[in-house]
Jmol script that loads the backbone (N, CA, C; Angstrom):
load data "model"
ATOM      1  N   UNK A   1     108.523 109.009 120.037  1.00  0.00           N
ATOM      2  CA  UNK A   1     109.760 108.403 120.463  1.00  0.00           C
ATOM      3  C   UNK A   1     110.715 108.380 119.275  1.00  0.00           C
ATOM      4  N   UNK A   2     111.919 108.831 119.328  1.00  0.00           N
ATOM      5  CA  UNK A   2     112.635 109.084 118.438  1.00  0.00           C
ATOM      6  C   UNK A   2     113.467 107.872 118.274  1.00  0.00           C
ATOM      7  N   UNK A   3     113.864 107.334 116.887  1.00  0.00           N
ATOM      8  CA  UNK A   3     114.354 106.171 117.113  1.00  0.00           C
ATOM      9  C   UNK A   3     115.416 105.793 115.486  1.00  0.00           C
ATOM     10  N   UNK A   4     116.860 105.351 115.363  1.00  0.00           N
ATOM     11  CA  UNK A   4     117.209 105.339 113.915  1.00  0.00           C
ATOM     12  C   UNK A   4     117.418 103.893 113.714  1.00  0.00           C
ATOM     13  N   UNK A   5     116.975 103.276 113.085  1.00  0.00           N
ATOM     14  CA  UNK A   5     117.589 101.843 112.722  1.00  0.00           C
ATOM     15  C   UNK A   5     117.233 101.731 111.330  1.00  0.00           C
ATOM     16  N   UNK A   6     118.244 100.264 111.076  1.00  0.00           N
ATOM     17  CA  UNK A   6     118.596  99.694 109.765  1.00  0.00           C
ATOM     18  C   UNK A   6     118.557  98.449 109.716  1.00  0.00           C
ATOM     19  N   UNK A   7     118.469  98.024 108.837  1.00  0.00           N
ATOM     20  CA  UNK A   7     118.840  96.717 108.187  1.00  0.00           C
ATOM     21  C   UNK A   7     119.173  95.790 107.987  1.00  0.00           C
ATOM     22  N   UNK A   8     119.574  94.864 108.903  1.00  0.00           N
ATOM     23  CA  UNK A   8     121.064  93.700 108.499  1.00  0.00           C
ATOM     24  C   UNK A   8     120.405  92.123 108.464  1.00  0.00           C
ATOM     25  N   UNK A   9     121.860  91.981 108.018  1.00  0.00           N
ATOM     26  CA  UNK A   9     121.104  90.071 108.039  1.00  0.00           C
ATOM     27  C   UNK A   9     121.626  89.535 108.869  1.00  0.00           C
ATOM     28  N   UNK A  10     120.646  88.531 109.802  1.00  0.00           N
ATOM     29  CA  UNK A  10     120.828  88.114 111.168  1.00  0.00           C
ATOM     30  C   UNK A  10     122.538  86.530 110.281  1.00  0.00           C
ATOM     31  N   UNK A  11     123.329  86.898 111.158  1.00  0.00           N
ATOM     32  CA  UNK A  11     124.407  85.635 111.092  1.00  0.00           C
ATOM     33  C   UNK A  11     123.935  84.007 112.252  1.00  0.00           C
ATOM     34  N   UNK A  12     122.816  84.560 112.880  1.00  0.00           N
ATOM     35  CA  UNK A  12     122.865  83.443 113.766  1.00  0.00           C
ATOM     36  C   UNK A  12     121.234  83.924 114.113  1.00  0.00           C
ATOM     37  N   UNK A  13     120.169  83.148 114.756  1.00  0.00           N
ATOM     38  CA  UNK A  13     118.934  83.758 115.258  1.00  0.00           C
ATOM     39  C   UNK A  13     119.379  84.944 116.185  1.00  0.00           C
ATOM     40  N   UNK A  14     118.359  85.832 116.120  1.00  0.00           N
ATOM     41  CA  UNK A  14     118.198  86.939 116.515  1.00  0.00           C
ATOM     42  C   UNK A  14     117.273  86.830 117.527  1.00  0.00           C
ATOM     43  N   UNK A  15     116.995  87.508 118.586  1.00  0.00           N
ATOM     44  CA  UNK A  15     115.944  87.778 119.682  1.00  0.00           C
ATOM     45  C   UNK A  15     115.086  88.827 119.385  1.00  0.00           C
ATOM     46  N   UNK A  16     114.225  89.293 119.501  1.00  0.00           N
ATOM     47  CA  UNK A  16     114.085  90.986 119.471  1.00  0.00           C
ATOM     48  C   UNK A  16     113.803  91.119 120.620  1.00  0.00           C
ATOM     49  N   UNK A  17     114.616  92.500 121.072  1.00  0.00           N
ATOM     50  CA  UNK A  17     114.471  93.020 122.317  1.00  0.00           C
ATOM     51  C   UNK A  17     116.189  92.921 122.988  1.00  0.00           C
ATOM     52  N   UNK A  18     117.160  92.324 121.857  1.00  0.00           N
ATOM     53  CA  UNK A  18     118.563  91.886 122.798  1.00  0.00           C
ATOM     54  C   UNK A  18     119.539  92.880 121.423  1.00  0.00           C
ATOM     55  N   UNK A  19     120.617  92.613 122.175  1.00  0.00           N
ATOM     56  CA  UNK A  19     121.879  93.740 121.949  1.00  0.00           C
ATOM     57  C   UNK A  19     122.473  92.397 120.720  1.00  0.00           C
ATOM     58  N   UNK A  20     122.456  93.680 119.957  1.00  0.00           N
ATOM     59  CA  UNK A  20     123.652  93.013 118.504  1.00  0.00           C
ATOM     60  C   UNK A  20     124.673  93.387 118.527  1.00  0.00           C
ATOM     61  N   UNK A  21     125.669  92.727 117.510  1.00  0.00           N
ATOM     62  CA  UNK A  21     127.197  92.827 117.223  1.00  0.00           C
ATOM     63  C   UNK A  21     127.433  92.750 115.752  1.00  0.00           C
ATOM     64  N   UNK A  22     128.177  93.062 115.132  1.00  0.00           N
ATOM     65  CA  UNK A  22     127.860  92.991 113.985  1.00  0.00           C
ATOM     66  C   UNK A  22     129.306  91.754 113.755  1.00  0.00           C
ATOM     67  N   UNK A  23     129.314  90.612 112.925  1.00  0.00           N
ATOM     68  CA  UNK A  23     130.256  89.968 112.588  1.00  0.00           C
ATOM     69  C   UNK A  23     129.494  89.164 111.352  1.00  0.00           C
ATOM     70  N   UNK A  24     131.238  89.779 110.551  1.00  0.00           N
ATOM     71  CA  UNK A  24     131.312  89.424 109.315  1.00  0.00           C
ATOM     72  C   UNK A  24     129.788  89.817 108.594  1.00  0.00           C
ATOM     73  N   UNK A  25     129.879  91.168 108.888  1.00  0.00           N
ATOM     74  CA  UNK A  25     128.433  91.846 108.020  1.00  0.00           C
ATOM     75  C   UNK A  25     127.389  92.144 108.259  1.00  0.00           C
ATOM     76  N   UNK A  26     127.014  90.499 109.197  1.00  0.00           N
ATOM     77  CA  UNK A  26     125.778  89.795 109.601  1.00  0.00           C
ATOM     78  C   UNK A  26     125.537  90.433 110.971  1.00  0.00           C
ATOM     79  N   UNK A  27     124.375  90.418 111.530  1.00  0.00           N
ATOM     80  CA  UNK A  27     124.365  90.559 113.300  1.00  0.00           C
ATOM     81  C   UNK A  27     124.026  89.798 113.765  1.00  0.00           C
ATOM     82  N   UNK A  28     124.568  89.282 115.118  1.00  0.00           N
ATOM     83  CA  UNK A  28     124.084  88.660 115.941  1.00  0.00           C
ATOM     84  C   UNK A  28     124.309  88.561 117.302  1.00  0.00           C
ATOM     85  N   UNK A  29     123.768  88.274 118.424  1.00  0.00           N
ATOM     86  CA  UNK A  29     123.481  88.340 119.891  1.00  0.00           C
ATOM     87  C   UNK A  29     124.720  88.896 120.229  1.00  0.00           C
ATOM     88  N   UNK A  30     125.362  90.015 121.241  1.00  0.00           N
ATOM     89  CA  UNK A  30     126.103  90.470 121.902  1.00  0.00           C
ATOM     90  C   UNK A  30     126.564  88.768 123.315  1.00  0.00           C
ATOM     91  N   UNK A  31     127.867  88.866 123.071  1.00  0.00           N
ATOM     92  CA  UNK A  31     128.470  87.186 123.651  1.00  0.00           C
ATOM     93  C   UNK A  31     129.389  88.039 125.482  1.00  0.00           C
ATOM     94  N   UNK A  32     129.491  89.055 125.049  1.00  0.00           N
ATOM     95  CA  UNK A  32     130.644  89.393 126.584  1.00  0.00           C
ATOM     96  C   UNK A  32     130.206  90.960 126.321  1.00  0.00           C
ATOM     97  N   UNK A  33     130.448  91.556 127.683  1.00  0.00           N
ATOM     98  CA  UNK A  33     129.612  92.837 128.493  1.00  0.00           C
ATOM     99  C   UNK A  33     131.092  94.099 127.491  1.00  0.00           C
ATOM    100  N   UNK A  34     132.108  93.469 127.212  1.00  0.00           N
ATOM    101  CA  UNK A  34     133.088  94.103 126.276  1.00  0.00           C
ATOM    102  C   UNK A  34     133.108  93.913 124.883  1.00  0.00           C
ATOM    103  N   UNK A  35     131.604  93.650 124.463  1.00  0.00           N
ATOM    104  CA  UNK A  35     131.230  93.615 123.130  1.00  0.00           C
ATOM    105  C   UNK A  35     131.118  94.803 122.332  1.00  0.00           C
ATOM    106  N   UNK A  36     131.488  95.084 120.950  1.00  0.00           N
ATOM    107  CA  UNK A  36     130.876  96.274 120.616  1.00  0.00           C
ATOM    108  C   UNK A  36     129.821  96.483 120.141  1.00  0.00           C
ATOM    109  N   UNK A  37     128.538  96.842 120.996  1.00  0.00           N
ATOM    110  CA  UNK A  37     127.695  96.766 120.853  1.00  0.00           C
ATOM    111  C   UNK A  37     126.895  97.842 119.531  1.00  0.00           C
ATOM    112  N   UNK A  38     126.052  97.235 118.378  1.00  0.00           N
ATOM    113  CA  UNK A  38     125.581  98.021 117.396  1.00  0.00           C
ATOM    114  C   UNK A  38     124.319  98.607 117.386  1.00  0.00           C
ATOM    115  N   UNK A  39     123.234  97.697 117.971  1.00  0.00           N
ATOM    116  CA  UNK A  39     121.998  97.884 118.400  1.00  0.00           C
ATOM    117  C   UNK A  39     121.003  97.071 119.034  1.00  0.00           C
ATOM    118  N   UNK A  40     119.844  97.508 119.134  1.00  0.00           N
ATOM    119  CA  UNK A  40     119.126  96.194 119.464  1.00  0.00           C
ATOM    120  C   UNK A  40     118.047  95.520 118.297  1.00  0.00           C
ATOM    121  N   UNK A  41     118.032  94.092 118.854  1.00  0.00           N
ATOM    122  CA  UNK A  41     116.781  93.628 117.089  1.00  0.00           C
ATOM    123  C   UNK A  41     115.897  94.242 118.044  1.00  0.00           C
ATOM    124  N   UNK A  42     115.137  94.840 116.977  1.00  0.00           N
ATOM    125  CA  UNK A  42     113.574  95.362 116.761  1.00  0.00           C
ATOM    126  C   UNK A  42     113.038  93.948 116.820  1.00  0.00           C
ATOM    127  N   UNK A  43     112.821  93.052 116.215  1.00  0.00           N
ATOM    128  CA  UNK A  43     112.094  91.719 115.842  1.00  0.00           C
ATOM    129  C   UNK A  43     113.041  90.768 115.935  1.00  0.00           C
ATOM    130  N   UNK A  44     112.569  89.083 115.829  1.00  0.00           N
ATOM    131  CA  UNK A  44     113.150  88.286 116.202  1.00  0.00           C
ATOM    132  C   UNK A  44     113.331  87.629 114.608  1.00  0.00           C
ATOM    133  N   UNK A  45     114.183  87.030 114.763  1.00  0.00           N
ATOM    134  CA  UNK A  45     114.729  86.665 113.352  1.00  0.00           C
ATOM    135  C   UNK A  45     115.472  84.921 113.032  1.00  0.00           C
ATOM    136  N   UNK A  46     115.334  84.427 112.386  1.00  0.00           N
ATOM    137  CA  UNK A  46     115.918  83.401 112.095  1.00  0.00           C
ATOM    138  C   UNK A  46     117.215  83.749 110.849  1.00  0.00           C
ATOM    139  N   UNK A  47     118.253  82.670 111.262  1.00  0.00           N
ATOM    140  CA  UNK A  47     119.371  83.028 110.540  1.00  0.00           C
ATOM    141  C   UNK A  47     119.371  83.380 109.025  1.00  0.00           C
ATOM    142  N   UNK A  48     120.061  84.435 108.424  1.00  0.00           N
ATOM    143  CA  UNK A  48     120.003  84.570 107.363  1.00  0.00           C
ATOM    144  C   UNK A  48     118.618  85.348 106.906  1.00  0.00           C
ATOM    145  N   UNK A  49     117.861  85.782 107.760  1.00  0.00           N
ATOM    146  CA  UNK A  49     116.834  86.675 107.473  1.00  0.00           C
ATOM    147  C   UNK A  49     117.162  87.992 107.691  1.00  0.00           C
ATOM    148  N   UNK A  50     116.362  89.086 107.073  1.00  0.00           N
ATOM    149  CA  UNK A  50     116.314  90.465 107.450  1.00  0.00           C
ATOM    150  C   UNK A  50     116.170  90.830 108.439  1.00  0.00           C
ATOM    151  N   UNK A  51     116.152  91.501 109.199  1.00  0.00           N
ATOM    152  CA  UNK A  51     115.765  92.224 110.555  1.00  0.00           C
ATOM    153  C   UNK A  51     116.543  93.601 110.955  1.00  0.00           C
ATOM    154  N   UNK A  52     115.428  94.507 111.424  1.00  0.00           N
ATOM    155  CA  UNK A  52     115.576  95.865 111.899  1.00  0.00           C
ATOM    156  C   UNK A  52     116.292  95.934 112.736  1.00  0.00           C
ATOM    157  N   UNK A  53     117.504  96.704 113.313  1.00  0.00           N
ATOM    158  CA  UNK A  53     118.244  97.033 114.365  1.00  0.00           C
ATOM    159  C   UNK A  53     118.383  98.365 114.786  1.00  0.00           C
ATOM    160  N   UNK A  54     117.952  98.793 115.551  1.00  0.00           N
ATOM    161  CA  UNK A  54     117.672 100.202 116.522  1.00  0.00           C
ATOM    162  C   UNK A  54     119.153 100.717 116.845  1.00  0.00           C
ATOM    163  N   UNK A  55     119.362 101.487 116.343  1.00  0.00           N
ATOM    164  CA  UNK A  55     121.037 101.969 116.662  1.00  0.00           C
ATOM    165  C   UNK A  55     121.094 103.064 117.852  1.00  0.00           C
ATOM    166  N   UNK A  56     119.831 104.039 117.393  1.00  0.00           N
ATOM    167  CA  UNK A  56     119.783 105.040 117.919  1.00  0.00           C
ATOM    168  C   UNK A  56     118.308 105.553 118.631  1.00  0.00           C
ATOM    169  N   UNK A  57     118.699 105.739 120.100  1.00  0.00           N
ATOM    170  CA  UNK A  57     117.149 106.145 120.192  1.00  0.00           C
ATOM    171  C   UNK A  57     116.868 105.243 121.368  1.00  0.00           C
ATOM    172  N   UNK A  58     115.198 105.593 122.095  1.00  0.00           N
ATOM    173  CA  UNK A  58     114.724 104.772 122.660  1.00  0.00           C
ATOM    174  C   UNK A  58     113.959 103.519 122.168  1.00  0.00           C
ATOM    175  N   UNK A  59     114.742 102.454 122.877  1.00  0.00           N
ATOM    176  CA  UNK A  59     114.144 101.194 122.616  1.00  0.00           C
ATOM    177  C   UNK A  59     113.642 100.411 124.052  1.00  0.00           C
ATOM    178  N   UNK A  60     113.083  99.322 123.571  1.00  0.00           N
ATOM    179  CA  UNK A  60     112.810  98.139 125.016  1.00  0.00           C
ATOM    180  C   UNK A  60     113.659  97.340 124.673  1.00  0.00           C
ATOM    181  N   UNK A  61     114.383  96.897 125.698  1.00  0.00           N
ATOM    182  CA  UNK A  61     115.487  95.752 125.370  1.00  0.00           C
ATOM    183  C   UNK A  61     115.153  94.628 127.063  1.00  0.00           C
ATOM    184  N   UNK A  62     115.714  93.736 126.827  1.00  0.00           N
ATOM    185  CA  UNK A  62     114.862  92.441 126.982  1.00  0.00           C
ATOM    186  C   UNK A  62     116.285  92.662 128.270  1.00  0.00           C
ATOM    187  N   UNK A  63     115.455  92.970 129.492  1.00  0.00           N
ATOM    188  CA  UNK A  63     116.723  93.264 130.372  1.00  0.00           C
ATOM    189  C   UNK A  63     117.165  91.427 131.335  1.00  0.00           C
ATOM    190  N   UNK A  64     118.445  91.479 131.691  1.00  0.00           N
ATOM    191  CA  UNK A  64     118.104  90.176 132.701  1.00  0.00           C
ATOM    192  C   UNK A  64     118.506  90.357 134.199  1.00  0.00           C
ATOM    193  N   UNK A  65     118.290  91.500 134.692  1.00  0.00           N
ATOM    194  CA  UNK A  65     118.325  91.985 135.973  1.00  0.00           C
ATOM    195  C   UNK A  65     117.628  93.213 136.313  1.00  0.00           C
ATOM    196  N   UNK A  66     117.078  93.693 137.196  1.00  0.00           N
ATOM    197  CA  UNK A  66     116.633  94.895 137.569  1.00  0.00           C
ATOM    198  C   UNK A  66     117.599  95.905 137.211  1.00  0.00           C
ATOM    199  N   UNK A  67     117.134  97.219 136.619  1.00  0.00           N
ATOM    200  CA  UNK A  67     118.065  97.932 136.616  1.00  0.00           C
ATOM    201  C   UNK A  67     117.975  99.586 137.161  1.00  0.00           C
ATOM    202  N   UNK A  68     119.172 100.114 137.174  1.00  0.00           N
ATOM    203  CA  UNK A  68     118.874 101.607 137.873  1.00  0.00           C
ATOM    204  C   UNK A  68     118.066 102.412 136.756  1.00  0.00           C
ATOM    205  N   UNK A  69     117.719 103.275 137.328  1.00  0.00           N
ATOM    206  CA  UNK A  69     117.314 104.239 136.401  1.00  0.00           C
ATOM    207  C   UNK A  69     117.874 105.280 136.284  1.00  0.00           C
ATOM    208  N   UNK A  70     118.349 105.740 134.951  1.00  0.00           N
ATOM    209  CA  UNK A  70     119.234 106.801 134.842  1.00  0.00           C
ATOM    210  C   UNK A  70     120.873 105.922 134.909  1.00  0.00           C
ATOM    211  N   UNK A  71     120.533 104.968 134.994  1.00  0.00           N
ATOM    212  CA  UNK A  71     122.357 103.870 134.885  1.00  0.00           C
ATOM    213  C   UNK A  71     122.291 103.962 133.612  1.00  0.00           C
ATOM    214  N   UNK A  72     123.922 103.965 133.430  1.00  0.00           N
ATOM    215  CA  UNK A  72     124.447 103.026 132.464  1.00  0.00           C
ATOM    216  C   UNK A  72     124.090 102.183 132.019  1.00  0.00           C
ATOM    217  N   UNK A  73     123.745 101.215 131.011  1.00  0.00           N
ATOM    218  CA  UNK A  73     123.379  99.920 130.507  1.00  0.00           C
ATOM    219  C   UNK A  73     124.537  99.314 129.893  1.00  0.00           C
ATOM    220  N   UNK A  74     124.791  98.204 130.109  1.00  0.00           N
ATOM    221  CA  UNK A  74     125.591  97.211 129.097  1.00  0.00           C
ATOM    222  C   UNK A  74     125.056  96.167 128.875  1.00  0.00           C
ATOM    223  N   UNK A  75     125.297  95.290 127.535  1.00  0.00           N
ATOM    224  CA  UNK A  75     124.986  93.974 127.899  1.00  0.00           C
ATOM    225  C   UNK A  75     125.625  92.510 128.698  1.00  0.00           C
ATOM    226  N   UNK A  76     124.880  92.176 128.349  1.00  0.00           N
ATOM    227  CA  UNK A  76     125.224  90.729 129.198  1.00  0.00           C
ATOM    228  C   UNK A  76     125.403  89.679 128.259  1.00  0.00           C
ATOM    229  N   UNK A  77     126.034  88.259 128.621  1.00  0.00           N
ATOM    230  CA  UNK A  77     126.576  86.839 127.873  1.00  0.00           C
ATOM    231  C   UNK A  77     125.416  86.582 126.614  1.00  0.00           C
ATOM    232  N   UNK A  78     124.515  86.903 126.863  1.00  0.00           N
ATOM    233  CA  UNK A  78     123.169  86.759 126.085  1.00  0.00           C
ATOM    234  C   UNK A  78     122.569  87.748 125.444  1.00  0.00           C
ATOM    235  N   UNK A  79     123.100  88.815 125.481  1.00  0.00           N
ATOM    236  CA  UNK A  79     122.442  89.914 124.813  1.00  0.00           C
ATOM    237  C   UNK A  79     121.199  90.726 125.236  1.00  0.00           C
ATOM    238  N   UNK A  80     121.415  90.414 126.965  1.00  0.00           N
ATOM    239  CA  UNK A  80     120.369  90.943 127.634  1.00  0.00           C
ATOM    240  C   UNK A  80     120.919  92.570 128.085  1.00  0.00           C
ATOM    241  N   UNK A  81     120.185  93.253 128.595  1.00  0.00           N
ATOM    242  CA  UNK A  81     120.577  94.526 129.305  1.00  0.00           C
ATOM    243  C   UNK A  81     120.776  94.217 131.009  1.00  0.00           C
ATOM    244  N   UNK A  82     122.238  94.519 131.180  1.00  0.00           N
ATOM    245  CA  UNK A  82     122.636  94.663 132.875  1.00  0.00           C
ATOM    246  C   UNK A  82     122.896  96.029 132.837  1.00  0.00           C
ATOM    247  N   UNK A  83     122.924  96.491 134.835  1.00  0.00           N
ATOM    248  CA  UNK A  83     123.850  97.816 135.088  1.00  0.00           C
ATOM    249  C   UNK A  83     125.434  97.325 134.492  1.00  0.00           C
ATOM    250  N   UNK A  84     125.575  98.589 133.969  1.00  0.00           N
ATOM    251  CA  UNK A  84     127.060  98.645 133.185  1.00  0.00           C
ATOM    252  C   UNK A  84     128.317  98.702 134.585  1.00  0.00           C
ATOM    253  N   UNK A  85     128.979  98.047 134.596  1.00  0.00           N
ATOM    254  CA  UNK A  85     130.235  97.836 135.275  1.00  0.00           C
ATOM    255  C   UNK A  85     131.686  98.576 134.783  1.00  0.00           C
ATOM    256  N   UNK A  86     132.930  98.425 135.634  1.00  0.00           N
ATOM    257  CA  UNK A  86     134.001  99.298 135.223  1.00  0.00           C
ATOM    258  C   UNK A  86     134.369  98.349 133.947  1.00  0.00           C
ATOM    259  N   UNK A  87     134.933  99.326 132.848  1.00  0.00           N
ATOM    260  CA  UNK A  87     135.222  97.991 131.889  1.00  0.00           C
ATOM    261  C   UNK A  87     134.267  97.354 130.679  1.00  0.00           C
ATOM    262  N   UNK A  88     132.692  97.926 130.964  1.00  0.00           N
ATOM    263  CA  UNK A  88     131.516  97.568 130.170  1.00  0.00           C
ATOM    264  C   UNK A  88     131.592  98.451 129.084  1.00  0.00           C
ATOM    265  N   UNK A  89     131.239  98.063 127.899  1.00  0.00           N
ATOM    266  CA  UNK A  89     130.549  99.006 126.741  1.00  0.00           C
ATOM    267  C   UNK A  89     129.438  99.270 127.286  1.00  0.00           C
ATOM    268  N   UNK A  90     129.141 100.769 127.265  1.00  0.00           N
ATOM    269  CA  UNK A  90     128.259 101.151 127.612  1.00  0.00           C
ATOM    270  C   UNK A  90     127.112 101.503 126.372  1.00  0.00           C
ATOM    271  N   UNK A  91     126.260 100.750 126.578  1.00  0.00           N
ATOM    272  CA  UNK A  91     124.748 100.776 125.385  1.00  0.00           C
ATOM    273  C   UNK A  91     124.319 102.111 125.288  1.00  0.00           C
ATOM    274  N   UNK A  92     123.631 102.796 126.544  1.00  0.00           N
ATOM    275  CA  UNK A  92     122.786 103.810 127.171  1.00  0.00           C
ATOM    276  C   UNK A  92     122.507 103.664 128.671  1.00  0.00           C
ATOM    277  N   UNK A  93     121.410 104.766 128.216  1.00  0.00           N
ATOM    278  CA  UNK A  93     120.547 104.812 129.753  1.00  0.00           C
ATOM    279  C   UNK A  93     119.400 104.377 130.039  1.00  0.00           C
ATOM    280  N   UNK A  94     119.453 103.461 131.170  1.00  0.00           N
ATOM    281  CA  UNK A  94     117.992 103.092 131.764  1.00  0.00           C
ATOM    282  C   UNK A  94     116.999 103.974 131.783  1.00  0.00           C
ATOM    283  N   UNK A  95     115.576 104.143 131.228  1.00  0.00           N
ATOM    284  CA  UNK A  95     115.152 105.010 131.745  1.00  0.00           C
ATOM    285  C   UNK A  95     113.842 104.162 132.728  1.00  0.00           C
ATOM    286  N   UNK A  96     113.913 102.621 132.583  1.00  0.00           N
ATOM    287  CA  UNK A  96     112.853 102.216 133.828  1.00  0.00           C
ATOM    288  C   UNK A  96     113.954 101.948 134.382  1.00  0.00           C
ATOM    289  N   UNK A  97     113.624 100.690 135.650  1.00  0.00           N
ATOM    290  CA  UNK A  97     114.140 100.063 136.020  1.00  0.00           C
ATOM    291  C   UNK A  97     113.604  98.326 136.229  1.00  0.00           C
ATOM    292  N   UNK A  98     112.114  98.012 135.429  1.00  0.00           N
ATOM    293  CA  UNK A  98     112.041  96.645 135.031  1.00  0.00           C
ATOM    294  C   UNK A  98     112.458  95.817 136.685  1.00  0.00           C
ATOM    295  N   UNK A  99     112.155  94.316 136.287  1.00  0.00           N
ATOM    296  CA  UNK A  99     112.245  93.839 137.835  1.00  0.00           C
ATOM    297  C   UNK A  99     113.390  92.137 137.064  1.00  0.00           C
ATOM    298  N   UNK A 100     113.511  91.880 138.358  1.00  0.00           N
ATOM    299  CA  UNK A 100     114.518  90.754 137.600  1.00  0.00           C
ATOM    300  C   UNK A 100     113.804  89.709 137.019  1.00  0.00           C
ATOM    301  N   UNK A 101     114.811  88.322 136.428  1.00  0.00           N
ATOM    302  CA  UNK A 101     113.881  87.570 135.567  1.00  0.00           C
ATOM    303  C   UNK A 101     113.389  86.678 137.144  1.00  0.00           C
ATOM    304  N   UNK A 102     112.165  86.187 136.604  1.00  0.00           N
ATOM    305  CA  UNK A 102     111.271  85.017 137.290  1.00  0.00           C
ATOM    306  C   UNK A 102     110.845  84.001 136.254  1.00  0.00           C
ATOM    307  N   UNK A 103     110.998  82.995 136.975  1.00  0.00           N
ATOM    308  CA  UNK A 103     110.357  81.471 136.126  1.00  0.00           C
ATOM    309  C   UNK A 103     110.901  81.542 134.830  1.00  0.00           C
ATOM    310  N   UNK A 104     111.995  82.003 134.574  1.00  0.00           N
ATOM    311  CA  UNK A 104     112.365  82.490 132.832  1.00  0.00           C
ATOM    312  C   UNK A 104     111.826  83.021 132.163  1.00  0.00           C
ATOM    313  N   UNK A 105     111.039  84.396 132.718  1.00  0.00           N
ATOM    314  CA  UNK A 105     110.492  85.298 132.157  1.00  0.00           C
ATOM    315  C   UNK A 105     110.904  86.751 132.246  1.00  0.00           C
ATOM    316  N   UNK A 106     111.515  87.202 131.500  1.00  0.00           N
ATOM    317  CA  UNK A 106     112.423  88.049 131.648  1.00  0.00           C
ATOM    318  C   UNK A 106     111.641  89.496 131.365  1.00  0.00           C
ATOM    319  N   UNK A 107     112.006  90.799 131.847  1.00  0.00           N
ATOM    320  CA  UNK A 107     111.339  91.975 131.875  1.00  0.00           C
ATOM    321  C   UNK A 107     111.874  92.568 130.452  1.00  0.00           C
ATOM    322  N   UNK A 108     110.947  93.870 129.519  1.00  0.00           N
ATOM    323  CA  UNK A 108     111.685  94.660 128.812  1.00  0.00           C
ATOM    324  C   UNK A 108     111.919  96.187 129.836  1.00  0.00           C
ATOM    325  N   UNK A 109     113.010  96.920 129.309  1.00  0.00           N
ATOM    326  CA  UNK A 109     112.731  98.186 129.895  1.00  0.00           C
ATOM    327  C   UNK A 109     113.353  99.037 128.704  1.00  0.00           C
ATOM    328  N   UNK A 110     112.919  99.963 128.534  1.00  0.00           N
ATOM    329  CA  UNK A 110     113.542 100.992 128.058  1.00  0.00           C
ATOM    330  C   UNK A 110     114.803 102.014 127.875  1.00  0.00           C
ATOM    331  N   UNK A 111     115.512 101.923 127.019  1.00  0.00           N
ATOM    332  CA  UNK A 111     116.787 102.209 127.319  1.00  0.00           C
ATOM    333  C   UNK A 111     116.965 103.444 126.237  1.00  0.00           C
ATOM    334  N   UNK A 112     117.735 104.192 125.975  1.00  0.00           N
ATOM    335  CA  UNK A 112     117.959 105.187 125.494  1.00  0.00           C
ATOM    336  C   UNK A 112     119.523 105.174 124.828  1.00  0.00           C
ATOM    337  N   UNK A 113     119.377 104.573 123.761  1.00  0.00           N
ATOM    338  CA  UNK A 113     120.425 104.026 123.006  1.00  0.00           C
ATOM    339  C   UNK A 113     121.796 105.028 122.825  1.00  0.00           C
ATOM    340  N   UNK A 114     122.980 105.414 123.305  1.00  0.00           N
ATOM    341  CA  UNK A 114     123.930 106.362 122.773  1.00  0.00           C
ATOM    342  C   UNK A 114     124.492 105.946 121.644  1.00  0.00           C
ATOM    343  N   UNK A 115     125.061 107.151 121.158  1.00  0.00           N
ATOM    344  CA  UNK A 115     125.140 106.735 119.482  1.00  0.00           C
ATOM    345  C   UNK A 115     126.983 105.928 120.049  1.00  0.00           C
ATOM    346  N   UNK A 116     127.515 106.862 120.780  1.00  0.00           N
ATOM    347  CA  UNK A 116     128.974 106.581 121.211  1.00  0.00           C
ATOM    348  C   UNK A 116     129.491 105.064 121.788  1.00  0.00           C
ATOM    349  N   UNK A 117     128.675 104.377 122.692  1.00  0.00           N
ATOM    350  CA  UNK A 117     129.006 103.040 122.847  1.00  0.00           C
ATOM    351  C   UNK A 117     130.354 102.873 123.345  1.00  0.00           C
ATOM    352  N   UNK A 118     130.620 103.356 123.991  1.00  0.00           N
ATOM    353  CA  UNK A 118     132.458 103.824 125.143  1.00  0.00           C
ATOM    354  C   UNK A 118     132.132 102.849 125.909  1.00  0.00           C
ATOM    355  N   UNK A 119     133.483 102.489 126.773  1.00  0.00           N
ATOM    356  CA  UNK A 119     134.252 101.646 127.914  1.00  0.00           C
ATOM    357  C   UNK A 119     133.594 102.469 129.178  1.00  0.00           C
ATOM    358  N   UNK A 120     132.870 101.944 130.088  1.00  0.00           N
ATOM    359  CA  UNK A 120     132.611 102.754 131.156  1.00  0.00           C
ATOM    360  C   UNK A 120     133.793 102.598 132.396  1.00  0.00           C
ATOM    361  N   UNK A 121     134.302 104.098 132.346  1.00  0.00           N
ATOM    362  CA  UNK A 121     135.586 104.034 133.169  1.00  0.00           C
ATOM    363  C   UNK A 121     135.490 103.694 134.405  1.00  0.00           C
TER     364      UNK A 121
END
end "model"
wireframe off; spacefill off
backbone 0.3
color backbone group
């Protein structure tokens, strides 16, 4: 599985498995589906710690709805993976489709990170 990530220092706790942003240097959780999204944490992190971020490539990202396969991905308020909408930064592509959350247990699925990260028209 081919995969590029780096480095950063978490600005706020980190999840692993959810969509980053990068502010003021630091990364942390993707807040609106028109975020610019950088990658996902590899690992979960407490503020001001190191942690890996997957820029490029297939990853599992910590989805909070069922999703298509072969969709678009964007994130969500939380830094989860939804189907991408008109208007979404688009992450990548689904390549499961994972099932929705239950009891607050949320699915990973696999996504296929684009390096480009565009407005889905």
């Amino acid at each position: 599985m081919f995969q590029h990530s780096k480095t950063f220092t978490a600005g706020a706790a980190v999840v692993k498995g959810r969509f980053v942003k990068l502010s003021s240097g630091n990364v942390i959780h993707c807040t609106a589906d028109t975020d610019a999204i950088l990658g996902v944490a590899k690992d979960s992190a407490p503020s001001g710690a190191l942690v890996d971020i997957a820029l490029v490539g297939a990853v599992d990202v910590e989805a909070s709805a069922a999703l298509t396969v072969g969709g678009p991905v964007a994130t969500d308020t939380n830094g989860r993976a939804k189907d991408a909408e008109t208007g979404d930064i688009v992450a990548g592509i689904a390549t499961e489709a994972g099932v929705a959350a239950s009891g607050g247990a949320y699915s990973y699925v696999e996504v296929i990170l684009d390096i480009h990260k565009l407005a889905l028209a």
